[in-house]
C-alpha positions in Angstrom: -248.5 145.1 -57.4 -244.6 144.1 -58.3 -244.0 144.2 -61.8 -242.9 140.7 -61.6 -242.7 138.4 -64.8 -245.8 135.9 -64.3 -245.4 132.0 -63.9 -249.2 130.7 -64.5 -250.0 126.6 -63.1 -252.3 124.1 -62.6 -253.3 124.4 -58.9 -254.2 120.9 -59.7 -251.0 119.9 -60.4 -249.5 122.0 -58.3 -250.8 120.7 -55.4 -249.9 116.5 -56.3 -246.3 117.9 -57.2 -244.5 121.5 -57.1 -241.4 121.1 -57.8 -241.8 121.1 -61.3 -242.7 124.0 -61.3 -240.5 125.0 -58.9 -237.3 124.5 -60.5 -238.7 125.9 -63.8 -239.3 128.6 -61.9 -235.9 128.8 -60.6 -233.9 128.4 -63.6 -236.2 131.1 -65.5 -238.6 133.3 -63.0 -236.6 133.0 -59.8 -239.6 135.9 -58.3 -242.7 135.5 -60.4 -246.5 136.2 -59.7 -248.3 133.4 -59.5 -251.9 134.8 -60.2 -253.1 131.3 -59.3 -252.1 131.8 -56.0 -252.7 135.4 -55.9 -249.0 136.1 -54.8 -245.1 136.4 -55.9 -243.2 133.7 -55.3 -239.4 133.8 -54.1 -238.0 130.9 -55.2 -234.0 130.8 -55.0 -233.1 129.4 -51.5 -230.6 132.3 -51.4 -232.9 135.4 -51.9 -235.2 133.7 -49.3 -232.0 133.5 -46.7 -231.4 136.3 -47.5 -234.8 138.4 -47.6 -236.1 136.5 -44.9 -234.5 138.2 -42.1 -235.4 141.4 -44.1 -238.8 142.2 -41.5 -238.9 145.8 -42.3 -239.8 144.8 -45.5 -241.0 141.0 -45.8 -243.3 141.9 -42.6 -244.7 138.7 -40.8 -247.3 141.1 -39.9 -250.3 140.2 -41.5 -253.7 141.6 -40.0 -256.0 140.8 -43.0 -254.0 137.5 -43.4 -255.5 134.2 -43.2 -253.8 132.9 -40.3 -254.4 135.9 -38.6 -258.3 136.3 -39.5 -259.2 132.4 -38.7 -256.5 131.7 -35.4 -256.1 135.2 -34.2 -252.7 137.3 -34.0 -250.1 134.8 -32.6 -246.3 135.5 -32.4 -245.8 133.9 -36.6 -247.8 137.0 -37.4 -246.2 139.5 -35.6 -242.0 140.9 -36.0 -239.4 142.9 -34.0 -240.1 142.9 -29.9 -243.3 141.7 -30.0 -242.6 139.0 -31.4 -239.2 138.3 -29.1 -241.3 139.2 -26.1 -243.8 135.9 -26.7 -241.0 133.8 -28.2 -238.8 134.5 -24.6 -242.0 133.6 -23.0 -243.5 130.2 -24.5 -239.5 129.0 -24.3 -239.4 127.2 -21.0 -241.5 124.7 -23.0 -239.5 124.3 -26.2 -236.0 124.7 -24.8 -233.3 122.1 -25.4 -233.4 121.4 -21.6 -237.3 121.0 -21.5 -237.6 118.9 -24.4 -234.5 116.5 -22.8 -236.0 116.3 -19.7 -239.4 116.6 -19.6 -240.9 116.0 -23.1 -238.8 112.8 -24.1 -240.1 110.7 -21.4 -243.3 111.6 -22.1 -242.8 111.5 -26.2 -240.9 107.5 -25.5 -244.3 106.4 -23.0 -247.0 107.6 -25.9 -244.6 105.5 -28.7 -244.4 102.7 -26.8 -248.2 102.3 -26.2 -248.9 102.9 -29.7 -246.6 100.4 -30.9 -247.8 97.8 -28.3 -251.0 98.3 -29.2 -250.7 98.4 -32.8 -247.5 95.2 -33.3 -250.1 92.0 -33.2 -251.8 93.7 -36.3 -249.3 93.3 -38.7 -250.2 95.9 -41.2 -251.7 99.7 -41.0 -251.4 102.8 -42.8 -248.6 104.6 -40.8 -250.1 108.1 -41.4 -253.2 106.8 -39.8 -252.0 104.4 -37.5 -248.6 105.5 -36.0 -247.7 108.4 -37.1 -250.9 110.7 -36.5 -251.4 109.4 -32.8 -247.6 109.4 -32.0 -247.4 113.3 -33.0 -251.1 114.2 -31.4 -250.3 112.8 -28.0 -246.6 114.6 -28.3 -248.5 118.0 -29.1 -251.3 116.9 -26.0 -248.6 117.2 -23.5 -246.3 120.1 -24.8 -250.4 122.3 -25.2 -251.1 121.2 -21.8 -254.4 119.9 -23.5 -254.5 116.8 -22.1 -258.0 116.8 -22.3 -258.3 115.8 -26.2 -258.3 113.2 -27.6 -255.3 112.3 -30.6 -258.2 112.3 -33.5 -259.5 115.2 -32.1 -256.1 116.9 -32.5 -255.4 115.5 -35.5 -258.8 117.3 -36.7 -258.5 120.4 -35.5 -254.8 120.5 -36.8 -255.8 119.5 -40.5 -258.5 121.9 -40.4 -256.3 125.1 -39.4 -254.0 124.3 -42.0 -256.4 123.8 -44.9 -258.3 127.1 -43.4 -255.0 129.0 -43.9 -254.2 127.5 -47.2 -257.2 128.6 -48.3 -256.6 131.2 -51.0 -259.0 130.4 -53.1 -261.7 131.5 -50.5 -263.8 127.6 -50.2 -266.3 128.6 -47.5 -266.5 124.9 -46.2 -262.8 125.0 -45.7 -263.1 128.3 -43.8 -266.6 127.2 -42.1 -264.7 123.7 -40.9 -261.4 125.9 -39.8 -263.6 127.8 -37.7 -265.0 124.8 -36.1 -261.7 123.6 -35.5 -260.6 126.7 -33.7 -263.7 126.3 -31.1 -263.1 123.0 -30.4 -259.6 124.3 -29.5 -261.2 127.3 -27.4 -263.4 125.0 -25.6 -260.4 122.7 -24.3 -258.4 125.8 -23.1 -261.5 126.3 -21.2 -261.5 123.1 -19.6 -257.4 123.0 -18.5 -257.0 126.5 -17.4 -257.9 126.0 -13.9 -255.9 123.4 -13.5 -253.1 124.8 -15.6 -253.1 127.9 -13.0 -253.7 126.0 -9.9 -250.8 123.8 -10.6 -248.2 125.0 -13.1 -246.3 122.7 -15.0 -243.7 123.0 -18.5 -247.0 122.8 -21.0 -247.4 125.8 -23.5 -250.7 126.7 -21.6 -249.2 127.1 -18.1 -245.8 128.9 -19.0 -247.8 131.4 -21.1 -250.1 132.3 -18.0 -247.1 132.3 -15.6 -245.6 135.0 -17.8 -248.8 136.9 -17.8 -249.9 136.5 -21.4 -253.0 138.3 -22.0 -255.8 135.1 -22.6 -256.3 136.4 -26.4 -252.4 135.8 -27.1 -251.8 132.4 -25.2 -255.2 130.9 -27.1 -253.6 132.4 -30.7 -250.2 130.9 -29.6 -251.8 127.4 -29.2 -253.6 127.7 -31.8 -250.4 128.4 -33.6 -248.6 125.6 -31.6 -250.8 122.9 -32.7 -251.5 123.8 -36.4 -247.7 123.6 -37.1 -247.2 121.0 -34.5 -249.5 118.1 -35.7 -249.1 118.0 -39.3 -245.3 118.9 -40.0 -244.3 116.1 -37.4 -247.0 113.9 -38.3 -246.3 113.9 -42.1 -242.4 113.3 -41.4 -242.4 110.3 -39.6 -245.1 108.9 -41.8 -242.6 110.4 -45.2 -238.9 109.3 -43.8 -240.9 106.1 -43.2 -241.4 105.4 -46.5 -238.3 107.3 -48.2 -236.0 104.8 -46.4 -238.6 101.6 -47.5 -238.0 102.9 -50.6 -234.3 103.9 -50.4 -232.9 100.4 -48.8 -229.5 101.5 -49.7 -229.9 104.6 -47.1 -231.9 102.5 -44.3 -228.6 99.9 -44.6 -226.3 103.4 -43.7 -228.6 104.2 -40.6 -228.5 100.6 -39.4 -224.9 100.1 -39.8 -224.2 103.2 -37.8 -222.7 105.2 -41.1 -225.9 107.6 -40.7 -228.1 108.6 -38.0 -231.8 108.7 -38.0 -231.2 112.8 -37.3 -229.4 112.8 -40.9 -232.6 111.0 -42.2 -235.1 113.3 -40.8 -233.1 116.6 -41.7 -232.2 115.3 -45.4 -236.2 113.9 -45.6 -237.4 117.6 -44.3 -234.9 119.3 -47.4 -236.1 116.9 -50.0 -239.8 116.4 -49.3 -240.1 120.0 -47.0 -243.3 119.4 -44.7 -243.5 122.8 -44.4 -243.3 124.7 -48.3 -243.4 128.1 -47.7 -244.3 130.9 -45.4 -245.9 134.2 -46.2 -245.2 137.8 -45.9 -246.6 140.7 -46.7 -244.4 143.8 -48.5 -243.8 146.6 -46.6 -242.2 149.2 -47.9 -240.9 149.3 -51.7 -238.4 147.1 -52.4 -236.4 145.5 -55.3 -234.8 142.2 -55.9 -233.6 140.8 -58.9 -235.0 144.0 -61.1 -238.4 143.1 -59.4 -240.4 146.1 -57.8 -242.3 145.2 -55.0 -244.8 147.9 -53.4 -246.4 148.2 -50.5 -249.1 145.1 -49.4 -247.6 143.3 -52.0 -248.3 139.6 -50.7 -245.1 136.7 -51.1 -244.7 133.5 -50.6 -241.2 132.5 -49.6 -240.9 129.2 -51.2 -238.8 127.0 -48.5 -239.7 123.8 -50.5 -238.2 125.3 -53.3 -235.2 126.9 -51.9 -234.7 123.0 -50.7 -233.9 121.7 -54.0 -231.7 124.7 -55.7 -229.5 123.5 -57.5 -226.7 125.7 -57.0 -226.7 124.9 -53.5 -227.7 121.2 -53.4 -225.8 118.3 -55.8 -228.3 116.7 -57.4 -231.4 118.1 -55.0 -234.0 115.6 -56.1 -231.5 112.5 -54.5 -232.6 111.1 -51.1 -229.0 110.5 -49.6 -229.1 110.6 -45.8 -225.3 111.5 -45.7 -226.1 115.3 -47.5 -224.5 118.0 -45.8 -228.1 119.8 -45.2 -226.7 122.7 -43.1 -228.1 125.6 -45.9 -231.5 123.8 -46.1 -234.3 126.1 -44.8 -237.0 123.4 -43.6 -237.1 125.1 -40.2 -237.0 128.8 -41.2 -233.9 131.0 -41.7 -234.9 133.9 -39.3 -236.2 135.7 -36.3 -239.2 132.9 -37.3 -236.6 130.2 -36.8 -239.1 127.7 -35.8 -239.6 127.3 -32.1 -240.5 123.4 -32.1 -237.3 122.5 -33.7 -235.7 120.8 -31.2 -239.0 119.2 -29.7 -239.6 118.0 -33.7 -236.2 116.6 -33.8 -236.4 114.7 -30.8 -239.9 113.1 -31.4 -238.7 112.4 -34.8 -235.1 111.1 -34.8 -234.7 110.1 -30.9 -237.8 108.0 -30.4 -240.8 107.6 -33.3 -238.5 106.5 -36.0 -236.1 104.3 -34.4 -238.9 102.3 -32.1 -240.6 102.3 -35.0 -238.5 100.2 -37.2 -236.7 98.5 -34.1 -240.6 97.1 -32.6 -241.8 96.2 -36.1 -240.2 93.1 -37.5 -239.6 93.5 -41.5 -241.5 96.6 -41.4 -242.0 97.2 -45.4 -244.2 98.7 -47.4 -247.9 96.8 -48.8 -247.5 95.3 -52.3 -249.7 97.1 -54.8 -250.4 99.7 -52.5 -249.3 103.4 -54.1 -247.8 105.9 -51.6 -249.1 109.4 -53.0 -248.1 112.7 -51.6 -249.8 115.9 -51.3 -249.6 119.6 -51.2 -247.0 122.8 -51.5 -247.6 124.8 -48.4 -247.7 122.3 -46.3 -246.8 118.3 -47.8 -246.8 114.8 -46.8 -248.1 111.5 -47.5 -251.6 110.8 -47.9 -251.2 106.7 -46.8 -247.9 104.9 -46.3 -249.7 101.2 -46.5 -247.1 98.6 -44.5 -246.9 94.9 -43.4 -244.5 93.4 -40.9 -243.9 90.4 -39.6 
């Protein structure tokens, strides 16, 4: 184990709101053990930009990992070649091209429903209502499993992430996860037929055209949808409700001074969907007079990184004109996240703008709180809204 000061919390607390903690943490344990969490936490956005890219020692490969014992070894658990090899091969269906032309159209047709569908209501819960289904039938087509239904994804999403946030070892939450991961298994079953018989851009059908064994194109979907539900999901429900609450910042977008893209990225710095990823130590190592040994576990704290202060002015401000270019919300290396540019365009090119352009005085419910949730992975619980 690294002889690393220790930093005890409330996993309580914690998980309503980190970054408390976090930027005591900064200021006076920058790489602490957590023995709440069972792990060290790196939590200066510099030593995780740093370290990140740093595979021969932070390894992504994590056989006795969570993710790895409940969805199988997909390409976020594995570093070096292998890990190019499936990233070259799942990228005719995340390029920028791809996403432009083929997933737009589709990500615009599934908005537009919803919002037809849901206008003559005149209130919802936008995590519920809008922004679950809008990011579940977006993940459908890029899968290729057209087959489930959006609450289905939504479930089985939700219930991969809890599984691998599981460290305190719940056997419900692991029991559920691997009911989850079935339900995926069974709707591969159903689509590969016609996913070989007639190939098409989906993550299904490019993995089998590049010849994939069946083991690595089920962990990769796997993988696909339990970072591809949630993150988007829990953005478009959160930028929602930081530009209700930041009027000042929604008047920048619609005078043309900002761009919903500015929104989205500065939203994904402040409030990151996506809090940290895990590695596992390699080799010794030492950083900041910490001594990290071998199967060491760490916790590369992107939420926290978000908010340093050295980097960011005032880091717990919501301004949509933030330069956010050293934010790590998507990753900082080889693990760059592959659904960034499919995230962005969902997001910023269609949810959020039809959104607020189909919805008449969209605003949020009077005595209605908006309460968030989560450090590994956070967003909204309910964003409660009227409209005229």
């Amino acid at each position: 184990m690294s002889n690393a000061p220790h930093y005890d919390i409330d996993p309580g607390s914690f998980w309503t709101d980190p970054y408390p903690d976090l930027k005591v943490m900064r200021r006076d344990k920058p790489v602490a053990y957590v023995q709440q969490l069972g792990a060290t936490l790196i939590t200066r956005r510099d030593d995780i930009f740093v370290n990140e890219k740093k595979i021969d020692v932070f390894s992504s490969v994590q056989p006795d990992g969570l993710m790895s014992r409940l969805m199988g070894e997909n390409m976020m658990r594995k570093d070096g070649d292998a890990h190019m090899a499936e990233r070259r091969a799942i990228f005719p269906t995340v390029s920028p091209k791809t996403v432009a032309t083929v997933w737009k159209a589709a990500f615009e047709a599934a908005t537009d429903r919803i919002l037809e569908e849901l206008k003559p209501e005149g209130r919802c819960d936008l995590v519920e209502a809008f922004a679950m289904p809008v990011s579940a039938e977006a993940l459908k087509a890029i899968t290729g499993l057209t087959n489930m239904h959006f609450a289905e994804m939504n479930r089985v999403s939700q219930g991969m992430i809890d599984g691998c946030a599981n460290y305190g070892g719940d056997l419900a939450i692991e029991a559920n996860c691997h009911d989850c991961t079935r339900s995926i298994d069974d709707h591969i079953d159903e689509r590969m037929p016609e996913a070989v018989a007639n190939p098409d851009h989906s993550l299904l059908s490019v993995q089998l055209q590049a010849g994939l064994a069946e083991s690595q194109v089920r962990a990769n979907i796997k993988l696909a949808i339990s970072g591809g539900q949630n993150e988007p999901r829990d953005a478009i429900a959160g930028v929602a409700w930081a530009l209700l609450t930041h009027e000042e910042e929604l008047a920048r977008i619609r005078s043309g001074e900002a761009t919903w893209l500015q929104a989205f990225e500065e939203y994904a710095r402040w409030i990151s969907p996506i809090g940290m990823s895990p590695r596992r130590v390699a080799q010794r190592y030492e950083l900041d007079g910490v001594v990290f040994e071998p199967e060491d576990r760490v916790f590369l704290m992107f939420g926290s990184g978000n908010r340093d202060e050295s980097i960011f002015d005032d880091p717990d401000r919501f301004d949509v004109t933030r330069d956010t270019a050293k934010s790590l919300s998507f990753g900082a290396g080889p693990h760059f996240c592959a659904g960034a540019w499919a995230s962005r365009c969902l997001i910023a090119e269609v949810a959020l703008p039809k959104l607020f352009d189909n919805l008449p005085n969209l605003r949020l419910a009077e005595g209605r709180d908006v309460r968030f949730g989560g450090w590994a992975f956070r967003g909204p619980l309910c964003v409660p809204c009227v409209w005229d």
